[in-house]
BABADREN-282125 format. One line per field, with one value per residue: residue in three letters; x, y, z of N, C-alpha, C in turn. Coordinates in steps of 0.2 Angstrom, whole numbers, padded with zeros to 4 digits. Layout:
res <- [Ala ...]
n.east <- [X ...]
n.north <- [Y ...]
n.up <- [Z ...]
ca.east <- [X ...]
ca.north <- [Y ...]
ca.up <- [Z ...]
c.east <- [X ...]
c.north <- [Y ...]
c.up <- [Z ...]
This chain:
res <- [Unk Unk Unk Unk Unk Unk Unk Unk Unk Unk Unk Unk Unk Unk Unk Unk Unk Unk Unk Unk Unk Unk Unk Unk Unk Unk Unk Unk Unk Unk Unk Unk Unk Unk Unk Unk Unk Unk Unk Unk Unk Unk Unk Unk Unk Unk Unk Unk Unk Unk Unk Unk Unk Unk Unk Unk Unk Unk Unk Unk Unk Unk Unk Unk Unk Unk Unk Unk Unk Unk Unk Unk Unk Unk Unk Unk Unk Unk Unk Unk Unk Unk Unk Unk Unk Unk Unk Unk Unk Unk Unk Unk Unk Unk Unk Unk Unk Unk Unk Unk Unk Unk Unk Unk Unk Unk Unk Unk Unk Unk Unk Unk Unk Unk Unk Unk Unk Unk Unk Unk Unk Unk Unk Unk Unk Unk Unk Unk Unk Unk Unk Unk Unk Unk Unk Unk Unk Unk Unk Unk Unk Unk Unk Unk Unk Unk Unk Unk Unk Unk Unk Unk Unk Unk Unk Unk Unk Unk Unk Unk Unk Unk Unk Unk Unk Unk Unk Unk Unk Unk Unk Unk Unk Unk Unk Unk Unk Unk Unk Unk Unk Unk Unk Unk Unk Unk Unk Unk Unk Unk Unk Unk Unk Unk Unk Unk Unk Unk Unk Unk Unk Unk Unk Unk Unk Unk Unk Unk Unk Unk Unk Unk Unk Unk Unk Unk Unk Unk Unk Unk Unk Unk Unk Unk Unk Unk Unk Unk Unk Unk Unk Unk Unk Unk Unk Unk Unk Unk Unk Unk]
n.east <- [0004 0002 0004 0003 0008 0001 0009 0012 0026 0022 0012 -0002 -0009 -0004 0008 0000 -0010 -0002 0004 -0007 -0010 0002 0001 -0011 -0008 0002 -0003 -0007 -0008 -0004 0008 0020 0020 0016 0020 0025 0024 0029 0024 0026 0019 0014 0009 0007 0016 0024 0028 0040 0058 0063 0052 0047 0034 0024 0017 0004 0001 -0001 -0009 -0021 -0019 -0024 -0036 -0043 -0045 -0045 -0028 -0028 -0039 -0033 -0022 -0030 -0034 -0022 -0020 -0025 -0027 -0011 -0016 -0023 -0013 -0003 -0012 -0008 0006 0014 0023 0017 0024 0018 0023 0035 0036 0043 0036 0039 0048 0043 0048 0063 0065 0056 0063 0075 0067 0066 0079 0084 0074 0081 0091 0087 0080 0070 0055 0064 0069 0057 0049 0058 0060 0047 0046 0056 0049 0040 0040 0054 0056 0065 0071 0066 0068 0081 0095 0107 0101 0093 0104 0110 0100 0097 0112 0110 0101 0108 0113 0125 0131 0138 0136 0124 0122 0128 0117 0108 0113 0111 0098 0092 0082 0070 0061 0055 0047 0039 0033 0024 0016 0010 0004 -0005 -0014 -0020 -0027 -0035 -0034 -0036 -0032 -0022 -0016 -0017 -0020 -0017 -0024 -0016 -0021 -0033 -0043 -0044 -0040 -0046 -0038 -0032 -0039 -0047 -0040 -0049 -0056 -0044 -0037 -0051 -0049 -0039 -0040 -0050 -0042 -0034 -0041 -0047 -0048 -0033 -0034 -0046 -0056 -0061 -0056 -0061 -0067 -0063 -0072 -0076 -0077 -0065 -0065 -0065 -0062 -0052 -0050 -0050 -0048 -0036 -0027 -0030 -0028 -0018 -0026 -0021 -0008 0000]
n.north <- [-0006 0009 0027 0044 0060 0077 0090 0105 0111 0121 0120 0117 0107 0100 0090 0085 0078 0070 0061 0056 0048 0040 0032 0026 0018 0012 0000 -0008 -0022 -0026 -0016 -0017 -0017 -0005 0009 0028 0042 0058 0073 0088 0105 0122 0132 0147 0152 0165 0170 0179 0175 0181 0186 0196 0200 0193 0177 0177 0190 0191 0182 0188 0198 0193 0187 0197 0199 0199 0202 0195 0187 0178 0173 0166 0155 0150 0143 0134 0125 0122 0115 0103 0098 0092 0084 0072 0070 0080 0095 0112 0130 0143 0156 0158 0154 0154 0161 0159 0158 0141 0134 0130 0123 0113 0107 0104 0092 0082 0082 0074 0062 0056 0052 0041 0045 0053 0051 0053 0068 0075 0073 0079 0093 0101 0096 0106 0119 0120 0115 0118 0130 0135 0147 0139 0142 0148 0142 0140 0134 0124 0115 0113 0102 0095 0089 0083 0071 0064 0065 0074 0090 0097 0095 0096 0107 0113 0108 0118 0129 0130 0128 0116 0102 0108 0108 0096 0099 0109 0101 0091 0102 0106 0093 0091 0101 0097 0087 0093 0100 0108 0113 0107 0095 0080 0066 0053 0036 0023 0028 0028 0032 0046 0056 0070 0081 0082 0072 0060 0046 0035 0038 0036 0022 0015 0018 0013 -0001 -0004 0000 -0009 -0020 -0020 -0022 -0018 -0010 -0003 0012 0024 0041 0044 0054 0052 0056 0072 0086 0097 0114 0133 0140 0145 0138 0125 0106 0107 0114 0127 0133 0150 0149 0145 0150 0148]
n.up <- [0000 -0004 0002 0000 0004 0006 0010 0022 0030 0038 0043 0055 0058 0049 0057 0069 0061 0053 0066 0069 0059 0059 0072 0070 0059 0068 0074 0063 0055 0041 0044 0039 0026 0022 0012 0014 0006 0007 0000 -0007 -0005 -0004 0008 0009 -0003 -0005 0005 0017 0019 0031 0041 0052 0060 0073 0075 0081 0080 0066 0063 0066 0062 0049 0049 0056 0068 0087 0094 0107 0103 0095 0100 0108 0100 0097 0108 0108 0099 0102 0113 0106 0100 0111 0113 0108 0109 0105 0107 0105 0101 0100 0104 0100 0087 0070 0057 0039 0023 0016 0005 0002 0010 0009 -0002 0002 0009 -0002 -0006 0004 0003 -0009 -0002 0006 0019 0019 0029 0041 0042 0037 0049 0056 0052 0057 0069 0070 0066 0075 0089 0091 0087 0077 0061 0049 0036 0034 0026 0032 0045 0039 0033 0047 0053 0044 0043 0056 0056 0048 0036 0025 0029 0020 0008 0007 0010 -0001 -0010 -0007 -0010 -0023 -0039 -0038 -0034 -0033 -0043 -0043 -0029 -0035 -0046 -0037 -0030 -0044 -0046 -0035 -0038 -0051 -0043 -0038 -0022 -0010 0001 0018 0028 0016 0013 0002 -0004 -0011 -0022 -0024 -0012 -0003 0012 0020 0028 0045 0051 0065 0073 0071 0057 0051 0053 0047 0033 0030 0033 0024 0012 0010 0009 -0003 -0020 -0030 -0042 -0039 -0046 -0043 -0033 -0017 -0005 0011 0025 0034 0024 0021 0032 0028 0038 0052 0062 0058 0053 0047 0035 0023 0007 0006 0019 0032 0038 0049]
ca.east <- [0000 0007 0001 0004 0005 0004 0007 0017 0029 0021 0006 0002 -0014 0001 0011 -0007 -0012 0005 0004 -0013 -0007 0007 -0003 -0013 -0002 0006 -0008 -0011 -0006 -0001 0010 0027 0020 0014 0025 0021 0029 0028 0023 0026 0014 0015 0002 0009 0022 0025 0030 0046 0062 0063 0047 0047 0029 0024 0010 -0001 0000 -0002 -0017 -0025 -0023 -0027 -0042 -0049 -0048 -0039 -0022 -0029 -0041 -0028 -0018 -0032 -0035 -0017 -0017 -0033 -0023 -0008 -0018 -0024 -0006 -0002 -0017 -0005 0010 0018 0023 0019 0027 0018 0023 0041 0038 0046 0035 0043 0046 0047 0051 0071 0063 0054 0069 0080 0065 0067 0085 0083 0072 0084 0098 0082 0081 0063 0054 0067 0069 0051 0047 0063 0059 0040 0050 0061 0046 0035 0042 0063 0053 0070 0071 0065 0070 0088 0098 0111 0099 0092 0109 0113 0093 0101 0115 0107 0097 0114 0114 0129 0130 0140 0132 0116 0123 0129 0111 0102 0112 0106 0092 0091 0076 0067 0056 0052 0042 0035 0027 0022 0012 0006 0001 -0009 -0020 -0023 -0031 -0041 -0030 -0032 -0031 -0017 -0013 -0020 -0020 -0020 -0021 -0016 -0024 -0042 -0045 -0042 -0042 -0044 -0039 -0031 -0044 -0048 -0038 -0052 -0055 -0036 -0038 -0056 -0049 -0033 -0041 -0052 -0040 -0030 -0046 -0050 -0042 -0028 -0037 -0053 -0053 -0062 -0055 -0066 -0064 -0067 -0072 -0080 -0074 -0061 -0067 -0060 -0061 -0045 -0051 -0054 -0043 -0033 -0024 -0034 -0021 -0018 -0028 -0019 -0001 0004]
ca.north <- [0000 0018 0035 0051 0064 0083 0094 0111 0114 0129 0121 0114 0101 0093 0087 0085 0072 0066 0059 0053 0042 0036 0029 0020 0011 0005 -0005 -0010 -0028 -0025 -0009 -0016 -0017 0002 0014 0034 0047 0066 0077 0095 0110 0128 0137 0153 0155 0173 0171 0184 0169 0184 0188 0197 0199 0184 0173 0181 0196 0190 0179 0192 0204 0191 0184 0203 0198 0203 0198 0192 0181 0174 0169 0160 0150 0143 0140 0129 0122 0118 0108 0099 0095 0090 0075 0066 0072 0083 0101 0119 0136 0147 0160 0159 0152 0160 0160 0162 0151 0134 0130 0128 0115 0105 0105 0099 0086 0080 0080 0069 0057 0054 0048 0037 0050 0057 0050 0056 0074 0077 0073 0084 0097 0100 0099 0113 0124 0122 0115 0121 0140 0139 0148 0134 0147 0149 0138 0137 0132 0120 0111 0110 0101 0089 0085 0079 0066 0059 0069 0077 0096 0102 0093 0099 0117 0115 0108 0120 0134 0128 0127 0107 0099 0115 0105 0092 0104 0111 0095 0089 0106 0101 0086 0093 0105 0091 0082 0100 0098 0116 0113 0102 0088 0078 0059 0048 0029 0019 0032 0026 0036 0053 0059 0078 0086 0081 0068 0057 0041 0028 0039 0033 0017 0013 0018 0007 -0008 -0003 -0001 -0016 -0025 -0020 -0024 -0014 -0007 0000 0017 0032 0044 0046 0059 0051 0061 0077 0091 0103 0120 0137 0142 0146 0132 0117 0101 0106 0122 0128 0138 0155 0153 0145 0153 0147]
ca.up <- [0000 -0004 0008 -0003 0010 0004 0019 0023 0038 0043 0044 0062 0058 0045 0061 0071 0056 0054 0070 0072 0055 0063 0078 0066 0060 0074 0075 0057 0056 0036 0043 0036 0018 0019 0010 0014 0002 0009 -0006 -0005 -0005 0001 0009 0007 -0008 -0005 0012 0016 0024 0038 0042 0060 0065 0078 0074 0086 0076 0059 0064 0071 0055 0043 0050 0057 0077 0091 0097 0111 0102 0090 0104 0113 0096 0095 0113 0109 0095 0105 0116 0103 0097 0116 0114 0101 0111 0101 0110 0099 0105 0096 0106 0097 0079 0064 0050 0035 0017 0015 -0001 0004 0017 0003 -0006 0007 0010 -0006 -0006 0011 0000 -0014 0001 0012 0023 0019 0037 0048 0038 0038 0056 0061 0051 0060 0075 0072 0067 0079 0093 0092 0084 0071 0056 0043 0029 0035 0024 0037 0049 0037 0033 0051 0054 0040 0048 0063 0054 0045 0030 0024 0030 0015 0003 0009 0008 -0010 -0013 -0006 -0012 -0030 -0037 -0036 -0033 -0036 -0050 -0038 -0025 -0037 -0047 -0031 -0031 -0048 -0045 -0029 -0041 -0055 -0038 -0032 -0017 -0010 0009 0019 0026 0011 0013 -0003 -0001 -0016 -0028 -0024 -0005 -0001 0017 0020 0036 0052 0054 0072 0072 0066 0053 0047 0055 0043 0027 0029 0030 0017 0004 0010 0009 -0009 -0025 -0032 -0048 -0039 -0050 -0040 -0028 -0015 0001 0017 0032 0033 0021 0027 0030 0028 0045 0055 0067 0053 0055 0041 0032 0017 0004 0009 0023 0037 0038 0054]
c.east <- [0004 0001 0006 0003 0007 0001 0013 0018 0028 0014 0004 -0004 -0010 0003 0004 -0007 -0005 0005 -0003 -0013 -0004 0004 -0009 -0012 -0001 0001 -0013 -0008 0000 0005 0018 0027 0016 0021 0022 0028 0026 0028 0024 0020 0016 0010 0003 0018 0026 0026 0038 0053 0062 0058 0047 0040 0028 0017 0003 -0005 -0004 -0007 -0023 -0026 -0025 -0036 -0047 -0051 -0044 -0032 -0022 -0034 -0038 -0024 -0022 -0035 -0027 -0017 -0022 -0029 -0019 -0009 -0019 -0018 -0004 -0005 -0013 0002 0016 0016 0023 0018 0026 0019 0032 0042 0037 0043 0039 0043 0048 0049 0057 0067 0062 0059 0073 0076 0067 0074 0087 0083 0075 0090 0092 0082 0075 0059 0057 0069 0062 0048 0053 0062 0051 0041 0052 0055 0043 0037 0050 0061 0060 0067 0072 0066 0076 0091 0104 0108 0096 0099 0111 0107 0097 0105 0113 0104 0102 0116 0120 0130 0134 0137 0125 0117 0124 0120 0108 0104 0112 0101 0089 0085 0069 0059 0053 0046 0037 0029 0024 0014 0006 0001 -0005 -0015 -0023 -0029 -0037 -0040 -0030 -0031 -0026 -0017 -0020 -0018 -0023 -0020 -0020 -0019 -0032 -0046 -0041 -0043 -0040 -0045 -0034 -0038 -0044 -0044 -0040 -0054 -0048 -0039 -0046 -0053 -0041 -0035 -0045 -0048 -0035 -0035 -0047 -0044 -0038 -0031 -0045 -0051 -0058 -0058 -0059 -0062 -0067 -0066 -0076 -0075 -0070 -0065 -0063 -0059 -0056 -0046 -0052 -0048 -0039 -0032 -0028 -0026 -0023 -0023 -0028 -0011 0001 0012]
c.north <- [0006 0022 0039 0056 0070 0086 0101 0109 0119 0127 0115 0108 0094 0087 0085 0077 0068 0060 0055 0047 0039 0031 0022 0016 0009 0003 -0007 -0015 -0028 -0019 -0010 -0015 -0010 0006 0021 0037 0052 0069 0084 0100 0116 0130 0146 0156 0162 0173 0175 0177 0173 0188 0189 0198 0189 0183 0175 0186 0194 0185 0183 0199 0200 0188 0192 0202 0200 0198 0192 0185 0176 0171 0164 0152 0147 0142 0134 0125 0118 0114 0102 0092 0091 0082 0071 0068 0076 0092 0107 0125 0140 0153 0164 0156 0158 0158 0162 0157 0147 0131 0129 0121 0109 0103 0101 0091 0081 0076 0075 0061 0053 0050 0043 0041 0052 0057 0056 0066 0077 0078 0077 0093 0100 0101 0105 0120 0127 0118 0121 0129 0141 0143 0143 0137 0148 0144 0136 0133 0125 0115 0108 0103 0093 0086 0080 0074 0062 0062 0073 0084 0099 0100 0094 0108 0117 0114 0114 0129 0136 0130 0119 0108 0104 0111 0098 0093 0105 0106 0092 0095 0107 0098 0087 0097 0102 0088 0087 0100 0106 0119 0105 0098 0085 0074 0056 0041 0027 0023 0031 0031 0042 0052 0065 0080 0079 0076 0064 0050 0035 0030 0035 0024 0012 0013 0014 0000 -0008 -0005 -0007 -0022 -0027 -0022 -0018 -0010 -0001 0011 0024 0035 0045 0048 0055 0055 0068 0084 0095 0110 0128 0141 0141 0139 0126 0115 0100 0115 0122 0132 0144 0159 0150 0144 0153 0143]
c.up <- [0000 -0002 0002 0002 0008 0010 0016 0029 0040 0044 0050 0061 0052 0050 0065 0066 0054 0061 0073 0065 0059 0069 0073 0064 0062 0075 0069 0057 0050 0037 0038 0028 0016 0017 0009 0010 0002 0001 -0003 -0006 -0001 0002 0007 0004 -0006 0001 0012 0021 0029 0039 0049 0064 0067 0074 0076 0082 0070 0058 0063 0064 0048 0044 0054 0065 0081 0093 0101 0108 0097 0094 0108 0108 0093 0102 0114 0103 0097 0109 0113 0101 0105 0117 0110 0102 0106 0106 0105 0103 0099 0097 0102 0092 0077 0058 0045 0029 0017 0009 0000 0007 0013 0000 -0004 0009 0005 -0008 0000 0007 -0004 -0009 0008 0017 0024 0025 0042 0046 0038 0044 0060 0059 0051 0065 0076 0069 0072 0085 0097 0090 0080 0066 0050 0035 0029 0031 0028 0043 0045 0036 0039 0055 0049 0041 0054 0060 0051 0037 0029 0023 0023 0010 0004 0007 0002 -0013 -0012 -0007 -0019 -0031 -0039 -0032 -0033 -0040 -0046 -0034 -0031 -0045 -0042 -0031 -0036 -0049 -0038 -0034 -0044 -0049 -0034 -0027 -0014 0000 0012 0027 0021 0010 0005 -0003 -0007 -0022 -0029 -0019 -0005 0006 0019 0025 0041 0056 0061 0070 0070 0062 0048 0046 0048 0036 0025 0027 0026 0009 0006 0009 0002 -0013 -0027 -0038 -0045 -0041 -0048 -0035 -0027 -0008 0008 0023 0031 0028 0025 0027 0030 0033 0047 0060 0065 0056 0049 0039 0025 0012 0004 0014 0032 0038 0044 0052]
């Protein structure tokens, strides 16, 4: 079974669903013959790599509410992200662009890397609050997982893998993919959003069930919505 997984690292219902997959898993009997392949996606292209207002702020004027109510809706967030044990410091993330990051994920994937690359770089935004747009910062992100620091810095002071990301991107629009995390199973199931864990759990054994050819995609679970509070990032309108 192959998982398609189109997510952004600035988006905090990626790592959220990320982790409520994972747990699934680990109690799918078949789990050693699934193979997940992270897919790229930006939520916001036009992001500045040193962007200094906080999150707080930039919630707060993009959705038309107060500071204070921006703050009390990632603090409702981070709890969320707590229930699936993952900790977010959104008091000290640094938005900013990720296409470097997907680049380097990609550069990860080509050396077996992709897993431990994607789940460290999720980390270092929302937990470690790095600058994921840094290329120095990124390099040293790559080394720690086993990836060669210079040869990560020659990549990524290229423009390698560049066309990767953005087929990936692509291939998200051909699919009307306009909100993330974006679960494909075997090219039959869709899952959209940060869904609940039996939600995962149903549509595994599902397509492990079925034949290999069955030829719809179809969306399980309830649509995402475009509300700052859905269990999923819409495109350019969840910039965390």
């Amino acid at each position: 079974m192959r998982i398609d997984i189109w997510s952004d690292y600035a988006c905090p219902f990626c790592y959220i669903g990320k982790r409520r997959l994972e747990h699934a898993l680990s109690q799918f009997e078949a789990r050693d013959q699934v193979e997940v392949v992270f897919r790229s996606f930006q939520l916001d292209p036009n992001a500045r790599v040193d962007l200094t207002r906080d999150i707080h702020d930039q919630l707060a004027v993009k959705y038309g509410m107060t500071r204070e109510k921006a703050k009390e809706m990632n603090n409702q967030l981070a709890e969320q992200a707590r229930g699936v044990g993952l900790e977010f410091n959104f008091d000290t993330v640094v938005h900013t662009n990720t296409f470097d990051s997907h680049r380097l994920s990609h550069f990860a994937a080509s050396k077996g890397k992709a897993k431990e690359m994607t789940e460290r770089l999720l980390q270092a935004y929302f937990t470690d609050t790095v600058n994921i747009g840094d290329r120095e910062v990124l390099a040293g992100l790559a080394a720690e997982v086993g990836l060669d620091a210079a040869e990560t810095a020659a990549v990524l002071d290229s423009d390698a893998y560049g066309d990767e990301v953005n087929n990936d991107i692509a291939a998200a629009q051909q699919l009307n993919i306009t909100g993330v995390p974006f679960f494909v199973f075997n090219n039959k199931y869709a899952v959209s959003g940060a869904q609940p864990g039996p939600v995962f759990t149903e549509v595994l054994d599902t397509v492990w069930a079925e034949e290999q050819n069955t030829p719809a995609l179809q969306v399980i679970g309830k649509p995402q919505s475009q509300a700052p509070d859905a269990e999923g990032c819409d495109d350019g309108s969840c910039n965390i």
